[in-house]
VMD Tcl script that builds the backbone (N, CA, C; Angstrom):
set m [mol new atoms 228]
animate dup $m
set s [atomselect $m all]
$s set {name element resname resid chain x y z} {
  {N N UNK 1 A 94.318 87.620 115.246}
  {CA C UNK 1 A 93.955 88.853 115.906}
  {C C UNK 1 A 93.075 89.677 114.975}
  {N N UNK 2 A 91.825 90.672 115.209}
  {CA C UNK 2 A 91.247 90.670 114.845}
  {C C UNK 2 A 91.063 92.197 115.343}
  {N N UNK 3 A 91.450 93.453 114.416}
  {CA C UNK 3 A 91.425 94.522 114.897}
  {C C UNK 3 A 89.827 95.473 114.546}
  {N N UNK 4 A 89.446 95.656 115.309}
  {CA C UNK 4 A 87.839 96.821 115.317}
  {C C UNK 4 A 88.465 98.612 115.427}
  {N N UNK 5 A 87.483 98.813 114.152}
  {CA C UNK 5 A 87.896 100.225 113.711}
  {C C UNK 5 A 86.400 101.327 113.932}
  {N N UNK 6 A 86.413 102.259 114.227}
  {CA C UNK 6 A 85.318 103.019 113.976}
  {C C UNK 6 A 85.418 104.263 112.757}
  {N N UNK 7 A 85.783 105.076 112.783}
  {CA C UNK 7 A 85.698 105.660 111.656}
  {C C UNK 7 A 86.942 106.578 111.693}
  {N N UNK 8 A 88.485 106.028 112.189}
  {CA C UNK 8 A 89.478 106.340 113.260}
  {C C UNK 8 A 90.529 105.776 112.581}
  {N N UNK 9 A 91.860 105.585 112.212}
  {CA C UNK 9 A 93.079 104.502 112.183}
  {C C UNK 9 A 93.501 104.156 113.172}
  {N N UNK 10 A 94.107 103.030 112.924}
  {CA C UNK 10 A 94.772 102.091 114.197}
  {C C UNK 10 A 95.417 101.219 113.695}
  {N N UNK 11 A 97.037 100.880 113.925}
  {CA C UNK 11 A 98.135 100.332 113.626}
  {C C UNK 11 A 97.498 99.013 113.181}
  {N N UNK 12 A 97.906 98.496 112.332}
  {CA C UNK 12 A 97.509 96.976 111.603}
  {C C UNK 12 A 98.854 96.115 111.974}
  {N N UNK 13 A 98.455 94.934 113.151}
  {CA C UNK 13 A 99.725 94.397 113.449}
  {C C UNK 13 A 99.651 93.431 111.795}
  {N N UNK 14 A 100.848 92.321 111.357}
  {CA C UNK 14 A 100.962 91.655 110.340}
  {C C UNK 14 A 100.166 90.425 110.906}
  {N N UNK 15 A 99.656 89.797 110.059}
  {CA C UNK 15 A 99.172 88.629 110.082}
  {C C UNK 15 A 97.096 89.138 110.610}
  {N N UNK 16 A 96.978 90.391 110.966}
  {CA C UNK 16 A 95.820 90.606 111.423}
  {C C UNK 16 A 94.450 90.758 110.144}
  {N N UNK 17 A 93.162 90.610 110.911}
  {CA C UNK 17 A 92.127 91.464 109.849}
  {C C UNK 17 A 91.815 92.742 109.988}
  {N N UNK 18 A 91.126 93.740 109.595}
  {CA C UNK 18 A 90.837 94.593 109.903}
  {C C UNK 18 A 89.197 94.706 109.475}
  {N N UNK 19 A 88.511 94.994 111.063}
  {CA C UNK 19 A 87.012 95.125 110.798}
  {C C UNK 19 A 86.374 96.699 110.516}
  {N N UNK 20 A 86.184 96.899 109.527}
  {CA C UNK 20 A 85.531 98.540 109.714}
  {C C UNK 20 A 83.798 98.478 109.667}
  {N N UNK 21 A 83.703 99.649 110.837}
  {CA C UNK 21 A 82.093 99.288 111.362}
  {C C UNK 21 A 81.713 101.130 111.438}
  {N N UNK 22 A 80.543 101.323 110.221}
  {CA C UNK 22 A 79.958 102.240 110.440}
  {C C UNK 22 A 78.564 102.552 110.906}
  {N N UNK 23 A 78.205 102.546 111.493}
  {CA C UNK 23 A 76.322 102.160 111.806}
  {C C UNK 23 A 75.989 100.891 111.796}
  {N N UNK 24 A 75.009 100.119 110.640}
  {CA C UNK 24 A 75.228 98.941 111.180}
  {C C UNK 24 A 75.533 97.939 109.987}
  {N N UNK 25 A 76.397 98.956 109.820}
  {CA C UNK 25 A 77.273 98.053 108.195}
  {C C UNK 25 A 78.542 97.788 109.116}
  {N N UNK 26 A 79.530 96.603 108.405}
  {CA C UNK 26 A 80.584 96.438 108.563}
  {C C UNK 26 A 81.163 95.441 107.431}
  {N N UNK 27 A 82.514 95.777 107.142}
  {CA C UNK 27 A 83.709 94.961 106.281}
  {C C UNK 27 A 84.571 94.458 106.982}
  {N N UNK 28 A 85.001 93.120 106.340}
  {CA C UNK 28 A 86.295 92.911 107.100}
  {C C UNK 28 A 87.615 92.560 105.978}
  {N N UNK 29 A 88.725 93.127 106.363}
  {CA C UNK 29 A 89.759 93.459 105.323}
  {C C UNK 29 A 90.953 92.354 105.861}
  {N N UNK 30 A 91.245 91.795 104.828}
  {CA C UNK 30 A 92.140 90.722 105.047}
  {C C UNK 30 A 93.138 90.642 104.822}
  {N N UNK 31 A 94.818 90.520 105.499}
  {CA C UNK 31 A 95.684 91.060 105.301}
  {C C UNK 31 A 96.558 90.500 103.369}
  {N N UNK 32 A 97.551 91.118 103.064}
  {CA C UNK 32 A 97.634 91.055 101.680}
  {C C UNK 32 A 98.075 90.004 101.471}
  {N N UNK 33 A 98.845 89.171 102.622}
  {CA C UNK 33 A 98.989 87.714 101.888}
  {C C UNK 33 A 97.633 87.220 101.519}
  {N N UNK 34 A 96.576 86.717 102.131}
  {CA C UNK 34 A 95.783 86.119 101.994}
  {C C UNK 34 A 95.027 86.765 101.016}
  {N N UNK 35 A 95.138 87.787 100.420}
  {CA C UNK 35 A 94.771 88.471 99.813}
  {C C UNK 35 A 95.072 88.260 98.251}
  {N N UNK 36 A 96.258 88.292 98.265}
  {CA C UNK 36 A 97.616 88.202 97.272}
  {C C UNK 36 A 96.968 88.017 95.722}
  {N N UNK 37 A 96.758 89.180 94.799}
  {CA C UNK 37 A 96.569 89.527 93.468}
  {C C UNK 37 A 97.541 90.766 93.432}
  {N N UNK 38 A 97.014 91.210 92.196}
  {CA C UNK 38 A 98.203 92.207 91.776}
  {C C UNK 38 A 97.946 93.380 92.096}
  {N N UNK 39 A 97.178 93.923 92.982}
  {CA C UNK 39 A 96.961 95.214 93.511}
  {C C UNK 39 A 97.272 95.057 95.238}
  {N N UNK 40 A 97.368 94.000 95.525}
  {CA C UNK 40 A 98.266 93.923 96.619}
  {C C UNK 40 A 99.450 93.483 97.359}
  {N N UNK 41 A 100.058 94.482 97.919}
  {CA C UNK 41 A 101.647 94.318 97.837}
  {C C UNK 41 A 101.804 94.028 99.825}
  {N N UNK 42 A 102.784 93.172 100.037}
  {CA C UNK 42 A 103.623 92.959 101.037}
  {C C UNK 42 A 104.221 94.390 101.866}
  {N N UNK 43 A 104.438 94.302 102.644}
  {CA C UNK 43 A 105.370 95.482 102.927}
  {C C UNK 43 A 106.719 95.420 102.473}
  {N N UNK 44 A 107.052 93.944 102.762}
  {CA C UNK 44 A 108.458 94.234 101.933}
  {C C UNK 44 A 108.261 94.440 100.438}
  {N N UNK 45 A 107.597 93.956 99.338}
  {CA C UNK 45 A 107.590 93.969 98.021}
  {C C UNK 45 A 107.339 95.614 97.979}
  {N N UNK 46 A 106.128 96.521 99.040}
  {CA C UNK 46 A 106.041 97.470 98.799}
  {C C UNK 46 A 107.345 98.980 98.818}
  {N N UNK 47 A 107.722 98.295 99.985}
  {CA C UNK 47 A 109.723 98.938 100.393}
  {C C UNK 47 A 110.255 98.555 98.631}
  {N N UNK 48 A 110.873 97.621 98.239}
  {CA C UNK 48 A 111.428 97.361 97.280}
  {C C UNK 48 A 110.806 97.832 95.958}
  {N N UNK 49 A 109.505 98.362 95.604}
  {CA C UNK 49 A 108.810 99.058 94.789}
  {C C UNK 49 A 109.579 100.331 95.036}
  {N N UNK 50 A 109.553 101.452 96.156}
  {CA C UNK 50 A 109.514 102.316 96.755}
  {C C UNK 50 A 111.022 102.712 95.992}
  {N N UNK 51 A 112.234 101.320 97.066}
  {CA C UNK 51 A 113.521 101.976 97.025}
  {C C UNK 51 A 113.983 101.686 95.127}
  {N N UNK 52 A 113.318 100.850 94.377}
  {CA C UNK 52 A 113.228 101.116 92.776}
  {C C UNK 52 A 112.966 102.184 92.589}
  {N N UNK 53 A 111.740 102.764 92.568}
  {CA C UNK 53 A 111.938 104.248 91.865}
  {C C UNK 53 A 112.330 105.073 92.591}
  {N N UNK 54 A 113.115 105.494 93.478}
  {CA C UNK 54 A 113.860 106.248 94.172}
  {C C UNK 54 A 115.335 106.294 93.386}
  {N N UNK 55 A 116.062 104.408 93.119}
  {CA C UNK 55 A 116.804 104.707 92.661}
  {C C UNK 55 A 117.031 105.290 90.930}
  {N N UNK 56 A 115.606 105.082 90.384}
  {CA C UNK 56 A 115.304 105.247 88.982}
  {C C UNK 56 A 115.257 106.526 88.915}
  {N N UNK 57 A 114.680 107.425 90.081}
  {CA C UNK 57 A 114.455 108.437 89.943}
  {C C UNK 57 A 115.837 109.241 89.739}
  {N N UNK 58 A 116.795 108.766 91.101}
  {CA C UNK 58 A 118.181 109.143 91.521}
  {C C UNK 58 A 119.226 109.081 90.178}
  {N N UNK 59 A 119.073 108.094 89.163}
  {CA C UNK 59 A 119.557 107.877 87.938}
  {C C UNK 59 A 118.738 108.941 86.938}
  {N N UNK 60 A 117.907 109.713 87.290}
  {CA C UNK 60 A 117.837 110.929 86.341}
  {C C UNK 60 A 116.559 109.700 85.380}
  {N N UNK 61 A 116.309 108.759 85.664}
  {CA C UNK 61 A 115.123 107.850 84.906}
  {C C UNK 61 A 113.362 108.631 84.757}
  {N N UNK 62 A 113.840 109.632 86.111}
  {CA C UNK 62 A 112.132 109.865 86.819}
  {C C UNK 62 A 111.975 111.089 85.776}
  {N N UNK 63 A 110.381 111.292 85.814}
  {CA C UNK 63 A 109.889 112.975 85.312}
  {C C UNK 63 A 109.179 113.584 86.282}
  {N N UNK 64 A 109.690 114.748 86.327}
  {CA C UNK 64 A 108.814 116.161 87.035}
  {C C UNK 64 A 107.546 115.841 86.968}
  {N N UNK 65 A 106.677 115.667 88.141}
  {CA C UNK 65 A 105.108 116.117 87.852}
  {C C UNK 65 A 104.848 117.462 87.560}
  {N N UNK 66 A 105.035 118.101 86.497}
  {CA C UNK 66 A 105.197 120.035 86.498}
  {C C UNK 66 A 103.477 119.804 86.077}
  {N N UNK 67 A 102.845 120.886 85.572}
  {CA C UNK 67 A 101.703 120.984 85.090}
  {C C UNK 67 A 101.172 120.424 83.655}
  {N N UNK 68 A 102.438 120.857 82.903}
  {CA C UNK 68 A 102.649 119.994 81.646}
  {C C UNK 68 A 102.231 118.967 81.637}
  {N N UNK 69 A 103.230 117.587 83.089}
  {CA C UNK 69 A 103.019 116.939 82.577}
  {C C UNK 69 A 101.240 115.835 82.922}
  {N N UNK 70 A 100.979 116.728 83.830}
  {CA C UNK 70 A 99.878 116.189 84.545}
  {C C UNK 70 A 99.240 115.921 83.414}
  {N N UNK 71 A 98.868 117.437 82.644}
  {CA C UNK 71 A 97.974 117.463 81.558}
  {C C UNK 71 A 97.967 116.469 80.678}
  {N N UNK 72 A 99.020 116.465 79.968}
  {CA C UNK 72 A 99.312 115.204 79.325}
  {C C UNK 72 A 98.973 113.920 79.647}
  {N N UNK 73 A 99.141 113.140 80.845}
  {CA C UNK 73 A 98.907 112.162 81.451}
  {C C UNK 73 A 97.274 112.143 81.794}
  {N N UNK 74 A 96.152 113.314 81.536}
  {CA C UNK 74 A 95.205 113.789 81.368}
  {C C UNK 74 A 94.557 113.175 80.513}
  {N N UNK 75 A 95.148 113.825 79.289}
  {CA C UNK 75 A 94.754 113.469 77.672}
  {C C UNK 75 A 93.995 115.061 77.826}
  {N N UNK 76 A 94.413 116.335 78.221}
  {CA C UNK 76 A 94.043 117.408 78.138}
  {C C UNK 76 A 95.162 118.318 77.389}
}
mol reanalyze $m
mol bondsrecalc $m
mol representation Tube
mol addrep $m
């Protein structure tokens, strides 16, 4: 299945591509299995990322984004 986008979202069933078409350019985006390097995640691997630092966070593991620490993470 083969979903057509204009410049809009629209639900990505699993197993689909996604075509994006602006004028008379277009890409086509391929779902993350077929994809599969380290910047792309599953939905389940992405859930199980998610409910990890939730519980890391919940264990007092996480830090405040305050202003401090943005800066820092800056190098400002």
């Amino acid at each position: 299945m083969i979903i057509y986008m204009d410049t809009y979202f629209k639900k990505i069933e699993e197993g689909s591509q996604i075509v994006l078409k602006w004028g008379n350019r277009q890409t086509v985006i391929s779902p993350a299995e077929a994809v599969k390097d380290d910047t792309a995640y599953t939905k389940e691997e992405f859930e199980a990322m998610l409910a990890q630092a939730d519980a890391e966070f919940e264990a007092g593991l996480g830090r405040e984004w305050t202003e401090e620490v943005r800066k820092e993470l800056m190098g400002l």
